[in-house]
Each structure stands twice: as structure tokens, then as C-alpha cells.
N, C-alpha and C positions, 0 to 999 in steps of 0.2 A: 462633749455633746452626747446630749442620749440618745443610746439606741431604735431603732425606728422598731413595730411591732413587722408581722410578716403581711398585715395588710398595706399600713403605710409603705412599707417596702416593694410592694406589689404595685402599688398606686404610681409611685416612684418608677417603677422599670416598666408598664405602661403609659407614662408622660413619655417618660425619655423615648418610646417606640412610635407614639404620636408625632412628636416633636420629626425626630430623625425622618419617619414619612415624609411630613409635611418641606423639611430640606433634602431632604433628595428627588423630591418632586419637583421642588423651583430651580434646586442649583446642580441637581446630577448626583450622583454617589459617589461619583473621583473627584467632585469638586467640594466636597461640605466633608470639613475635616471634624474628630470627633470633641476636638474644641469647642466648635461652633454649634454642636447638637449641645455637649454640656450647658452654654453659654446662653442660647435659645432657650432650655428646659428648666433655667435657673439651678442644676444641680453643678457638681464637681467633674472634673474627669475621671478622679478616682471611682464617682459613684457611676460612671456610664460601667468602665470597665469590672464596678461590682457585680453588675447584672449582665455583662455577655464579655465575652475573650477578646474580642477587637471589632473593629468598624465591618469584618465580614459576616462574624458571628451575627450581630446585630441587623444588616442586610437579612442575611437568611430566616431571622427569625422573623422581620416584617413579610419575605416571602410566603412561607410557610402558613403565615397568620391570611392574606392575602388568597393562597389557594384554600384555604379551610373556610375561607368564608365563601368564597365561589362556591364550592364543592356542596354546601350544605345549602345554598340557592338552589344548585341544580336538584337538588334532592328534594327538593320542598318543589320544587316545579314539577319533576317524575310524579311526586305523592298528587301532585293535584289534577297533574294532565299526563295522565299514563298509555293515551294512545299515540298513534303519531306523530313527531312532535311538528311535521311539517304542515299537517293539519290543522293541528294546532294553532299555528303562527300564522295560516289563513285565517280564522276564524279570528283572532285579535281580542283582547281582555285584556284587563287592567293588569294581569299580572305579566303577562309580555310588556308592558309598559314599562313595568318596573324594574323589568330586566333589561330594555332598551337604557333605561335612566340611571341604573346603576355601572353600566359599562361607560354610559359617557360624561358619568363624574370624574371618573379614573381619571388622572391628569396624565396627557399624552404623552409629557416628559418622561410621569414614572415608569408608564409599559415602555417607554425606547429601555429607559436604564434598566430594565428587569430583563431585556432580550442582551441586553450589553453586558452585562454581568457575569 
């Protein structure tokens, strides 16, 4: 088999961190073994374990990805609304919306599994 470029390889260990999300959102993190992420993401085991050290590494790396996206919301919200934020959230705008909207996509499962972890 040939070797994959460092994009398709990128592509690859961003499926597999979609994938893994999306099953540890429906089944838990103690319950979706890294079979079942491979098996989901049509890759190998070998190729999960290419791209992180075991089923914790690859937890932490959704986490990690998870607060840098929060984090760079809340920054983009400071950048726009730099007064008080309680103010703010009286006043109501589309962009309080969207911060209502993005917290209640979060699947309730995956915040339990991320306090359990």
C-alpha cells in the first residue's frame, strides 16, 4: 500500500477525532472501544494508534480541541462586546444566540463524559 502524503494523513487523524467524538457522544468513552472508532472511520487499528498512543491520548486530544474552540469564541465575543458582559446579555444580539446555540448542540452525554474522565 502507498504511503499516504502528510495531508491525507492529516485528513485521516481528523476523521478518526470526528468519528471518536461522535462515539463517545452516543456510547460514553468507557464504552466505545478503539475497535469500534477504527471500524466507524473505515480505517485500521493500527492507523488509530498511528495518530495518538491509546484511547486516552486521543480523548484528550478531542478535549484540548473542544476548549480551543470555546476559548477562541469567548475571544471573538470580548473582541466584539468588551463592556460588561452582564450588560451585554441584557441587551440580546444575534451573537448571544449563537453562543446559546453552540452550547446546546454540545451532546449532553459528551459534557457528562468529559466531567467523568
Amino acid at each position: 500500500m502507498a504511503r499516504k502524503t502528510k495531508q491525507e494523513a492529516q485528513e485521516t487523524r481528523q476523521h478518526i477525532l470526528d468519528v471518536a467524538l461522535r462515539l463517545f457522544s452516543q456510547q460514553g468513552v468507557s464504552s466505545t472501544s478503539l475497535g469500534e472508532i477504527a471500524k466507524a472511520a473505515g480505517v485500521t487499528r493500527g492507523a488509530i494508534y498511528w495518530h495518538f498512543k491509546d484511547k486516552s491520548d486521543l480523548f484528550s486530544e478531542i478535549w484540548e480541541l473542544s476548549e480551543s474552540n470555546i476559548g477562541e469564541l469567548e475571544l471573538e465575543y470580548q473582541a466584539k462586546f468588551p463592556g460588561d458582559p452582564l450588560s451585554v446579555l441584557r441587551e440580546g444580539n444575534d451573537s448571544n444566540l449563537l453562543i446559546v446555540f453552540y452550547v446546546q448542540i454540545m451532546p449532553d452525554d459528551f459534557v457528562m463524559q468529559l466531567h467523568r474522565f
